[in-house]
C-alpha positions, 0 to 999 in steps of 0.5 A: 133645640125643639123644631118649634123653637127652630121655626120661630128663631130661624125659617121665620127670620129667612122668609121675611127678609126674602119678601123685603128684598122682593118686595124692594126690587118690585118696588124699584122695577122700571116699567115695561117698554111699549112695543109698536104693532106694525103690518108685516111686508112679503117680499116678492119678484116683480117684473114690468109688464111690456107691450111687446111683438110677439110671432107665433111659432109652431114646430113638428117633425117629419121625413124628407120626401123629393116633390117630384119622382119618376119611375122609368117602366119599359112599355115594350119588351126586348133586350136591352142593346145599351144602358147608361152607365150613369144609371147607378143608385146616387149618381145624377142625371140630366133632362133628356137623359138617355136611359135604356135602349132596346134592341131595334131589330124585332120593331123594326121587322114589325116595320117592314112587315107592316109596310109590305103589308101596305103596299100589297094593299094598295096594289090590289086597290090600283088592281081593282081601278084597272078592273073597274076599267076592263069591265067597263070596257067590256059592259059597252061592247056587250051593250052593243052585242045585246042590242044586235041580240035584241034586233036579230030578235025582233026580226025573228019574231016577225018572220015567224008570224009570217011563217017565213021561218020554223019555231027552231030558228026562232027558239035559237035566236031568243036562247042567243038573245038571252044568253047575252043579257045573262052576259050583260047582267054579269059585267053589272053586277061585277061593276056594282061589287066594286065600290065594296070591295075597293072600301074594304081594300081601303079599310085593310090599308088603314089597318096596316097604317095603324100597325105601323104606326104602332111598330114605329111608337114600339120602336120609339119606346125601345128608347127611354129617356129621362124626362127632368134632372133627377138622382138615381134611386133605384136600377134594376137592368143591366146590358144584354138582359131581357126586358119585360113590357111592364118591368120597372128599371129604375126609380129617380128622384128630381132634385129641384125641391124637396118636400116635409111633411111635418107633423102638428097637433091640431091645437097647436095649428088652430093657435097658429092660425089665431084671429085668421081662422075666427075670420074666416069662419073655419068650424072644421079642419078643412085642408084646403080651407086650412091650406088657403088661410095658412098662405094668406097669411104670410106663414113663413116657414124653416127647415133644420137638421141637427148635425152634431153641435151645428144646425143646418137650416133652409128657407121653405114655403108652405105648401098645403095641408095634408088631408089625414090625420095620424090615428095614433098621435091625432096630428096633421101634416103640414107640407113644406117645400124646399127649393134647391134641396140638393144644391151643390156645395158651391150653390148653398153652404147647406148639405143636400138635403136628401130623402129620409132625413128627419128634420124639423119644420118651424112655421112662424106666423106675422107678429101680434103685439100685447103685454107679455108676461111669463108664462109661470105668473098665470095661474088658473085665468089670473094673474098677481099684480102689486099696485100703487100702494105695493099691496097685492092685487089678483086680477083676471085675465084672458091670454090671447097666446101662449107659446113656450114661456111667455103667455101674451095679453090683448086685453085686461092689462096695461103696460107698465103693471108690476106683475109679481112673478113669485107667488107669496104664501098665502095668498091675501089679497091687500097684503103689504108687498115688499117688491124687487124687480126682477131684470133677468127675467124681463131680458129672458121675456124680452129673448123669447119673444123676439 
């Protein structure tokens, strides 16, 4: 067969069939079904805002140190005649303690010597009343003897003028008369030289008193004592040793409190001082300033020790503010003491909490009350709220603290907001929200402000 006769009696009769059946199933086709546009919902976390009362908190680290200490320094040299057998490293002494004593003999030769001495003194002074006595005697009666001196004199003179006796006789009684004035001026002059004499006799007395009063505070010294109950932390002389003015025996620690000087960062104090520290003005780190507005307001503060998988705490008072800042860490110390840091056991249930341990100091400032929302739901001033309507709603906002997990808002937002905690992408403000409330994390809000 030709292939045009084919294409005539047979692809001509397949294709018109085809468009008939096509043509028959257009025809009878249902129409297509409408579809409904409708806005698409995110689903998102919510919480509910809560006014709630949140204590600000601030924690740092730092060395146990006593409050006070003692250093027991030998102010006299000598051998050591007894040392208190309690004077060991750890070992707890009472007030009044006696530490050390030093042999007494060379002071209380000083003494000896120094009372002597004295008493030479004083005799000499007796010795010069009785001289001053003597002498007086004596001025009398050789007053006398120049006033006979004076008449033999006179008479003399007259004799000669009436050429009675020669110029010899008259030459020998004027030698005479001088002679005994000579004597008189003597005893004068013996007698003025004694108020000197008896001054610088009282002035040598006072010196021998001051030396013993000094060998007697040397042999008081030869004594030392232990002025408040302390532990030993250090002892350095042992019996029969040599002791030097000036040596160091032992060192103690008192152990009626304990201080901590934690370290904080500055941001972290002035957060912790919050409204106080715009009240009282403070443009500057001032310690004693920091130290007086920290009391006022009733900081509270805690000292713990982490003991393996218990924790040991003790009640502290803030004590002041330390006036350096670390150069490397750029921290401040802040000081707080513990009372009864090295109670016994049957005191306090805490272990003592001696020098050297690394603890941590958390202060707690009295309670501000806001919104609290977690921290995660502010980004950058804002927060994302789902409104009446469920639609999304970014809202700015000015945190008033933000301590760990929780951010806290005085102003700008209301409780009872639906704060939406997981951020849809993107984020379209007036976009549909599909909300469930997230309880969990409301309770963990709830725990973390308390």
């Amino acid at each position: 067969m030709k292939p045009i006769v084919k294409l005539i009696v047979i692809t001509v009769p397949v294709v018109v069939a085809g468009v008939l059946v096509l043509g028959n199933i257009v025809a009878n086709k249902a129409p297509p079904a409408r579809v409904e546009l409708s806005e698409r919902t995110t689903v998102v976390r919510v919480i509910e805002a809560q006014e709630m009362a949140v204590r600000p908190r601030l924690s740092g680290f730092g060395l146990v140190a006593p409050s006070r200490s003692y250093e027991a320094i030998s102010q006299v040299g000598g051998t050591a005649d007894y040392v208190n057998p309690a004077l060991r490293k750890g070992e707890i002494l009472p007030e009044g303690s006696l530490l050390l004593r030093l042999s007494p003999e060379d002071f209380n030769l000083a003494i000896a010597q120094a009372r002597a001495n004295i008493g030479a003194a004083e005799a000499k002074l007796a010795e010069l009343a009785v001289s001053e006595q003597n002498q007086q005697a004596a001025l009398a009666i050789e007053e006398d003897a120049l006033a006979l001196k004076a008449t033999d004199l006179e008479r003399s003179e007259s004799l000669f003028a009436s050429q009675t006796i020669s110029q010899t006789v008259l030459d020998n009684t004027r030698s005479a008369h001088l002679a005994q004035s000579q004597k008189v001026l003597g005893i004068r002059s013996g007698l003025a030289l004694l108020p000197t004499q008896r001054a610088a006799q009282n002035e040598q007395i006072a010196v021998y008193r001051a030396s013993l009063a000094s060998a007697e505070l040397n042999l008081a010294r030869s004594e030392l004592r232990l002025p408040f109950t302390a532990r030993v932390s250090l002892a350095t002389v042992e019996e029969g040793q040599f002791v030097k003015a000036g040596q160091t025996i032992a060192s103690f620690d008192g152990i009626e409190a304990a201080d901590v000087e934690a370290q904080v960062s500055v941001a972290d104090l002035s957060r912790l001082l919050g409204e106080a520290r715009a009240q009282a003005g403070l443009l500057a780190f001032d310690p004693e300033s920091m130290s007086s507005v920290l009391k006022s307001l009733g900081i509270e503060a805690t000292v713990r020790l982490q003991l393996g998988n218990e924790v040991a705490e003790w009640p502290a008072t803030l004590d002041r503010i330390s006036n350096v800042i670390d150069p490397k860490s750029g921290t401040l110390g802040v000081i707080v003491r513990v009372e009864n840091a090295y109670g016994s056991a049957a005191q306090t249930p805490q272990p003592p909490l001696t020098k050297g341990l690394f603890v941590e100091v958390e202060l707690l400032a009295p309670a501000t009350s806001g919104v609290v929302i977690p921290r995660a739901a502010l980004d950058q001033g804002r927060v994302l709220l789902a409104d009446s309507d469920g639609r999304l709603v970014v809202h700015p906002v000015a945190p008033a603290l933000v301590q760990g997990e929780i951010v806290l808002i005085k102003e700008g937002l209301t409780a009872g907001s639906q704060v939406v905690v997981s951020t849809p992408r993107p984020v379209i403000p007036g976009m549909l929200l599909e909300l469930t409330v997230d309880e969990d994390l409301m309770q963990r809000l709830a725990e973390a402000a308390q």
